[in-house]
N, C-alpha and C positions, 0 to 999 in steps of 0.2 A: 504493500500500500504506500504511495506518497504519503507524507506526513502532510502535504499540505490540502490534500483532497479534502472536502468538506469542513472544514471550518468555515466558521462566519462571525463577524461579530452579532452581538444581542445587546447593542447601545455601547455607553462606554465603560461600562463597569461586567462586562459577561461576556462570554464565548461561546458559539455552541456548537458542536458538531454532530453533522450527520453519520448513522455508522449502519453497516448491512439489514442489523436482524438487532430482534429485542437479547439473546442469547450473548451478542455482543455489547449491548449497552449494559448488559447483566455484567458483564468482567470488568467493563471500561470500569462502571461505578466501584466497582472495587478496587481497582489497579489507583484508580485518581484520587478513592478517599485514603487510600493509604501510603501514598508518595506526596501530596498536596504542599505545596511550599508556605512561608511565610507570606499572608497576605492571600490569600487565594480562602475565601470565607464558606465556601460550600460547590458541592459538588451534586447536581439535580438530573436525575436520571430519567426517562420518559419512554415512549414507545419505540421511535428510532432514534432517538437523540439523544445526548447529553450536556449539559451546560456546567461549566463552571464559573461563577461568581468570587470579585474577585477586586479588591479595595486599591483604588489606581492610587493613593498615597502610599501601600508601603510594599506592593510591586505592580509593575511599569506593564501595558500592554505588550509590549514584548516579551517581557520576561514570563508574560504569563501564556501567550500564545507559543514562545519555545515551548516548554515544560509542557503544554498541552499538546501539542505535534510528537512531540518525543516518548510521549507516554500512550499516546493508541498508536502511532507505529512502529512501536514494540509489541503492544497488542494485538493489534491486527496484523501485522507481517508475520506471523509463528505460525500461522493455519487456524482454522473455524477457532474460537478459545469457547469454553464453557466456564459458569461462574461456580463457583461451592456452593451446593444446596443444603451442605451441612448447616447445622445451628440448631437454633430452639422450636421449637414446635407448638405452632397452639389447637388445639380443638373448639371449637364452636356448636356450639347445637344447634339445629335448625328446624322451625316448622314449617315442613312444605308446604305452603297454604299462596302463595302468592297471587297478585291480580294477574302478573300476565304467563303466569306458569302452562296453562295451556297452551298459550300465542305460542311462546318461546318454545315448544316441544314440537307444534305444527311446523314454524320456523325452519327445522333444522329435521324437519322430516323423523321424528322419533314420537312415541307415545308418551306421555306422561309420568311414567313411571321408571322409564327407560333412562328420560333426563335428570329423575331424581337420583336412580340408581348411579347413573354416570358421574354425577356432580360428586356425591358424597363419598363414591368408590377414591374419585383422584385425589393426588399431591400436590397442591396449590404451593407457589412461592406467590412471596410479596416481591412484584420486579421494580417497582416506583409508590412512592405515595403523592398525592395531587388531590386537585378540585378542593378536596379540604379536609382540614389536620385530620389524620389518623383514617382516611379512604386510601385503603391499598390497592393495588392494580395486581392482581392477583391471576396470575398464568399456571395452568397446567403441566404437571411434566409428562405426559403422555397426549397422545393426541385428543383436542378437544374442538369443539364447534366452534365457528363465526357467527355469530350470533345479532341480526342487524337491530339497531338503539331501535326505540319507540320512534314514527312521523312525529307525530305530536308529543313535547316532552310534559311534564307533570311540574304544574304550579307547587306542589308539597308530596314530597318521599316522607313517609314517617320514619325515624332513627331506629335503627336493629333493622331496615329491610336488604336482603340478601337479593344481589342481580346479575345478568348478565350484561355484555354488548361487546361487541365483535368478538376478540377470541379472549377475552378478559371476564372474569368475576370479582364482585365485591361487597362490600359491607356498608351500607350509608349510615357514617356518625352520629349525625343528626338531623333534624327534621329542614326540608328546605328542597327546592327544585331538584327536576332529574330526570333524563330522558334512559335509560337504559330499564331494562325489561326487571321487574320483580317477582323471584321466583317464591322467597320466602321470607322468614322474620328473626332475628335472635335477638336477648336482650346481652350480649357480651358485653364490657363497656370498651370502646375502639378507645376511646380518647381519658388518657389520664393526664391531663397535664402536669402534677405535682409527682409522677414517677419518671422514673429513668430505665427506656425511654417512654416519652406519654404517648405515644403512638400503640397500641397491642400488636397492630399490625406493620410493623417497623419493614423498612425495604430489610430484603433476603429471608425475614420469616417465612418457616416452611408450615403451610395450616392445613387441617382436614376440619370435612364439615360433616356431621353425625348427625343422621336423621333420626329427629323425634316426635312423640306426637301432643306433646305437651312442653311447654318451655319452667324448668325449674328453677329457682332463685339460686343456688347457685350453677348456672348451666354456662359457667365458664371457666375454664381450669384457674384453680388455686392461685396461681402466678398474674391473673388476666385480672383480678378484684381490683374493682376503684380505689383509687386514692380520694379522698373529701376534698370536695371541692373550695376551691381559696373564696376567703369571705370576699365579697363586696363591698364598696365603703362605705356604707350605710355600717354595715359589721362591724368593719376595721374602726370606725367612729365610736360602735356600743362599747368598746373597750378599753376607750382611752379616757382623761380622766372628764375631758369634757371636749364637743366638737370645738374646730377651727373655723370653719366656715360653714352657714348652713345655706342652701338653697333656695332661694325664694319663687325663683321663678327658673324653671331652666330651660324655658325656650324650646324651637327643635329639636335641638343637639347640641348638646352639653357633655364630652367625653373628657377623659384622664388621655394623654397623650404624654409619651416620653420620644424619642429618636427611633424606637423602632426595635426587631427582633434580628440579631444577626446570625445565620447560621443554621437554618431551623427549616428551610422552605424542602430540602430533602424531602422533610416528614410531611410536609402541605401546610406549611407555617411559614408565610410570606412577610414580610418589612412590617408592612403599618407604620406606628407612628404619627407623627404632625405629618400635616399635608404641607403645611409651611414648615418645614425645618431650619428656613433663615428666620424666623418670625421667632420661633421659640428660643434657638440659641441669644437671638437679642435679648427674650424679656430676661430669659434667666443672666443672663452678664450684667443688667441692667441692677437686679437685685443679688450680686454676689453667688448666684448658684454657679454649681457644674453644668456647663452648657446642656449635657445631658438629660439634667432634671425631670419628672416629671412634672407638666403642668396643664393647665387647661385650653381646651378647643373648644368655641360659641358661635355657631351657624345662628344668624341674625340678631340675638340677644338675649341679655338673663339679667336677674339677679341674686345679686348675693351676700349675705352678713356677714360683716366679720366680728366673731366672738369673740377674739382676742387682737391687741394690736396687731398691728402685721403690714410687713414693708413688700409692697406687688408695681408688678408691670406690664400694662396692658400695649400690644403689638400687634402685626400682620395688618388687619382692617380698619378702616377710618371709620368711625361715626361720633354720635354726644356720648362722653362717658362724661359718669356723675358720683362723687363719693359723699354721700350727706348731704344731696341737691345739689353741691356744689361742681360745678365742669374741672375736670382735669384734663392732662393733656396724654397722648399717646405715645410710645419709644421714651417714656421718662418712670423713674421710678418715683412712687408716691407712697404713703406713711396712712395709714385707715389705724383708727381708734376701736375700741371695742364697739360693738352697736351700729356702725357706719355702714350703709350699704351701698356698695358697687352697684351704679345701674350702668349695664350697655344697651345704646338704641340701637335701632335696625343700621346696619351699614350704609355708609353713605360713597363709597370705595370702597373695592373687593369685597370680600365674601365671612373670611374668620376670622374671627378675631384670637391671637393668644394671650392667655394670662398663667404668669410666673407668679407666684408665693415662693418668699426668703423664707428655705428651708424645701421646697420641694413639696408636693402632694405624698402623703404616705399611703401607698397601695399597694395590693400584694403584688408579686411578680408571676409570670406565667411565662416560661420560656426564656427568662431572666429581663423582662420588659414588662412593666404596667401600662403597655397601650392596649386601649380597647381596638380589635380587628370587627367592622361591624360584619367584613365578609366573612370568616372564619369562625366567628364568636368566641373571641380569645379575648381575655384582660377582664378590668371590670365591666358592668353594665352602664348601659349610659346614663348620667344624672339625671332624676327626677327631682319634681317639688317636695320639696321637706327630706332631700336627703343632705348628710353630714358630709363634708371634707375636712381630712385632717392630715395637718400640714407636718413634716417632716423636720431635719436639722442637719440636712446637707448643705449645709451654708460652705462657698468658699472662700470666700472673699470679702471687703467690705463693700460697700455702694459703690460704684462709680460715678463719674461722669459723663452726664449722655454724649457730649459733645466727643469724649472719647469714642465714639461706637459709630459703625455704619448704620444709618437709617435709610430705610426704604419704602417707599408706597404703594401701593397697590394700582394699576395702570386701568383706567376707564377707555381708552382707545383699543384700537386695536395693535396686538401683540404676536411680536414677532418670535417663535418658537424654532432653535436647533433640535436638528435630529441627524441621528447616523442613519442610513440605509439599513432597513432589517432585514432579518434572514431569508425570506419569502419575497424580499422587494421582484424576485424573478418572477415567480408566482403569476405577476401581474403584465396586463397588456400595456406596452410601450407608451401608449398615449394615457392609458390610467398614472401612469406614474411621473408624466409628465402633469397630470391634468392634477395628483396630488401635491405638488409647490406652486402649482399657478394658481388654485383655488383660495377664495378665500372664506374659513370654513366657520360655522358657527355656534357658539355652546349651547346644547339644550338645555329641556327642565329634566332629560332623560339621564340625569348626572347625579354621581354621590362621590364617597370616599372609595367605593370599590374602582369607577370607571368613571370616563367624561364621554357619551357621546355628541358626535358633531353629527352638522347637518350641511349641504349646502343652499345658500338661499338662490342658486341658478339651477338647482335640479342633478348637479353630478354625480355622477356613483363611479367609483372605480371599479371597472371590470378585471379579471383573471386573463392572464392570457389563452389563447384556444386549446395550447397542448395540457394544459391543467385546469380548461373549466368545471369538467366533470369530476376531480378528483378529490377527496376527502382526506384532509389535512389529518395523520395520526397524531394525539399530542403530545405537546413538546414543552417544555421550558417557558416558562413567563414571566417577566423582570416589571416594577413600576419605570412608567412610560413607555414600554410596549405599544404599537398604535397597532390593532386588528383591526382588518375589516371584514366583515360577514358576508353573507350574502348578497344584501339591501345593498351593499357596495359604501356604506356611510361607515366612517371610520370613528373607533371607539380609544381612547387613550388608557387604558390600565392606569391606576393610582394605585398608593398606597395599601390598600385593602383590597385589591386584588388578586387570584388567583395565582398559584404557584405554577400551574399549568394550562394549556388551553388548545383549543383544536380549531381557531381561525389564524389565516397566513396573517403576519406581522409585516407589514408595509415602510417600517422605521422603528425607531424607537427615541422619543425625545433626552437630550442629553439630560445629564446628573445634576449642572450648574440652572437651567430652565424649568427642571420639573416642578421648584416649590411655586412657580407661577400660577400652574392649575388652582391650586388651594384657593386661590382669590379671584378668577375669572367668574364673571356670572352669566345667566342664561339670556343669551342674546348678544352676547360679546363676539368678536369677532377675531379671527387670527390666522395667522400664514404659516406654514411650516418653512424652515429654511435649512440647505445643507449647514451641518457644524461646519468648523475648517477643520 
């Protein structure tokens, strides 16, 4: 194998390559988790691909694209390689009972009991996990069906449902969309977060699945039991000696935000984090924190009391902010009194607003991050009325001065977005990819923290080129700023809380330096994609 055949970049923080057979991404992941340099933060396996992620301060695109050349062709130039099925073992119980257990035996030409027989007979590995924490993508070692997804996918899977699609089985976490066929139900728990690993179904477990006709309380091996789940700060608040700040009002969306999760997206535990992450490192420099810090993210506005003094800094979005009626200003650290309460108005520029507390938010950690993932449902839950924040004593520093610190605003024009070429940009027909920089594209109300999509107001759609319009994308690797486009041909940008993986071609992916710009776009905003240099 050339060492340079199929690689691509995945933006400027990831690499991805294409490799023959899932047999082979099953070695690659192992060969790469276990040579992996300094710098190089995770290693994400998928149906033909693999990606490495990979922090361009403390090694160099280069360096990481050597080491990534060098290590699948070693791999791949030895002849076919197979990975170790050796390891741990889980068992699962299962009740055949599924909605589309009939469909799926018609399907693939077998009777009913034939597919139950079959399923429960094999040796399942976990070759990737994706879509979300603790759904393993679960291959056969002996020959098994192709199995095609549902036309129409399902608004709510209920958690413990057991399914097919293509030549893959799996377990859905939790309750939430899903187009793949449902054969049956366990209640195992897939996702511990507070174990090591919280995944059950961790890539290279080898699992068998035991038919039963009744699901028993404990119908999941010894090993496989929950860990209790981390309070939420309402909790974390019943236990301290009295709250820090209470809630008055929380608006939309009112979440705990820190920097994000690193290392974790293997298991289907993607970034998160602040959507603005210049926003937040400001407010906490502002009041002496670890830029790290956790602190607060407010989609349109809230209030909030503070029960004890306390030194905060409101960032990212422009509107009235008011401590005790009085206006304050924004990018400056301000001093609240016991009793005083923060009101923020609706935005008057961009979109979030952040707010740092001297000393940090005290939240549990999941994954070693208190960011709420709203894709995922990882961290705490998001702020309600009448719930407690209690503030931490990560303090680094003393106050600053604001004059020291870059301030920055939130752009009401239209906004000019880099991006690298992604890995699919071939994907597409010639004038679709010219017609993607010439366009100029526009933010819906179809947006959250998972994704942004765009629309155009002249009617564009980027098309696929001819020789792959027909063809169904296996999934692969997914980085925030990934730009997919689907069908509809309207291109969606992954954020923060986005997918670890995904099965639409990637047309770009917006660089590292541009992405906290999303965080503050609003719907009806306008913007151009542009090559980086």
């Amino acid at each position: 194998m050339n060492a340079d055949v199929g690689i691509r970049r995945l933006g400027d923080r990831a690499l991805l390559a294409d490799l023959p057979d899932l047999e082979t991404v099953l070695a690659a992941r192992d060969a790469l988790a276990a040579s992996r340099p300094h710098g190089v933060e995770d290693v994400v396996p998928a149906a033909r691909t693999v990606a490495v992620l990979f922090d361009p301060q403390r090694v160099s695109l280069d360096a990481a694209r050597t080491w990534f050349q060098r290590a699948l062709g070693d791999l791949v130039g030895h002849g076919r390689p197979t990975s170790d099925p050796a390891g741990s073992e889980v068992v699962i119980d299962v009740v055949y009972d599924g909605e589309d257990l009939a469909e799926a035996a018609r399907l693939v030409g077998v009777s009913v009991d034939e597919l139950v027989r079959k399923h429960a007979a094999e040796r399942w590995r976990v070759a990737f996990d994706g879509f979300a924490p603790g759904f393993g993508y679960l291959v056969a070692d002996g020959d098994w069906f192709e199995v095609p997804r549902r036309s129409s996918p399902r608004t709510n899977v209920p958690a413990g449902a057991v399914a097919l699609a293509g030549g893959f089985s799996g377990v859905y976490p939790r309750e939430g969309p899903g187009g793949w066929q449902l054969i049956g139900r366990t209640d195992a728990p897939l996702w511990r977060p507070r174990s090591s690993p919280p995944a059950l179904l961790a890539p290279g477990t080898a699992v068998r699945f035991r038919a039963v006709d009744a699901l028993a309380p404990d119908s999941a091996a010894p090993a496989a039991a929950a860990a209790p789940a981390p309070p939420g700060p309402a909790a974390a608040a019943s236990v301290a000696a009295a709250p820090s700040i209470t809630v008055l009002r929380a608006g939309p969306q009112l979440l705990i935000e820190d920097l994000g999760r690193v290392g974790s997206a293997s298991i289907g535990a993607g970034r998160s984090g602040a959507l603005d992450r210049g926003a937040l490192r400001l407010a906490n420099r502002l009041v002496g924190n670890p830029e790290g810090a956790a602190g607060l993210e407010v989609v349109v506005g809230a209030e909030l009391r503070f029960e004890q003094p306390t030194w905060f800094a409101v960032t990212g979005a422009r509107g009235v902010l008011r401590v005790g009626g009085h206006p304050i200003e924004s990018d400056a650290a301000v001093h609240a009194d016991a009793g005083d309460v923060l009101s923020l108005g609706m935005a008057d520029h961009g979109l979030r607003y952040v707010i740092a507390l001297r000393g940090g938010v005290d939240a549990p950690l999941e994954l070693a991050s208190a960011s709420t993932d709203l894709g995922a449902r990882l961290g705490p839950a998001p702020l309600t009325d009448g719930d407690a924040i209690v503030i931490g004593a990560g303090t680094a520093s003393g106050i600053p001065a604001v004059d020291a610190l870059t301030v920055w605003s939130p752009p009401d024009d239209e906004v000019d977005v880099h991006v690298v070429p992604g890995p699919r940009e071939d994907w597409f027909a010639r004038d679709s990819v010219e017609a993607f920089y010439d366009t100029e594209w526009e933010v819906t109300q179809a947006s959250n923290r998972v994704g942004m999509r765009l629309r155009s107001p002249r009617g564009v759609s980027l098309d696929r080129a001819e020789r792959v319009a027909a063809t169904e994308l296996a999934s692969e690797p997914m980085v925030p700023g990934a730009i997919q486009v689907p069908p509809s041909g309207e291109p969606t940008v992954l954020l923060a809380d986005g997918p670890v993986t995904g099965g639409y071609p990637v047309i770009a992916v917006v660089t590292d330096a541009d992405l906290d710009l999303f965080a503050q776009l609003r719907p009806g905003q306008r913007l151009r994609f542009r090559h980086a240099r």
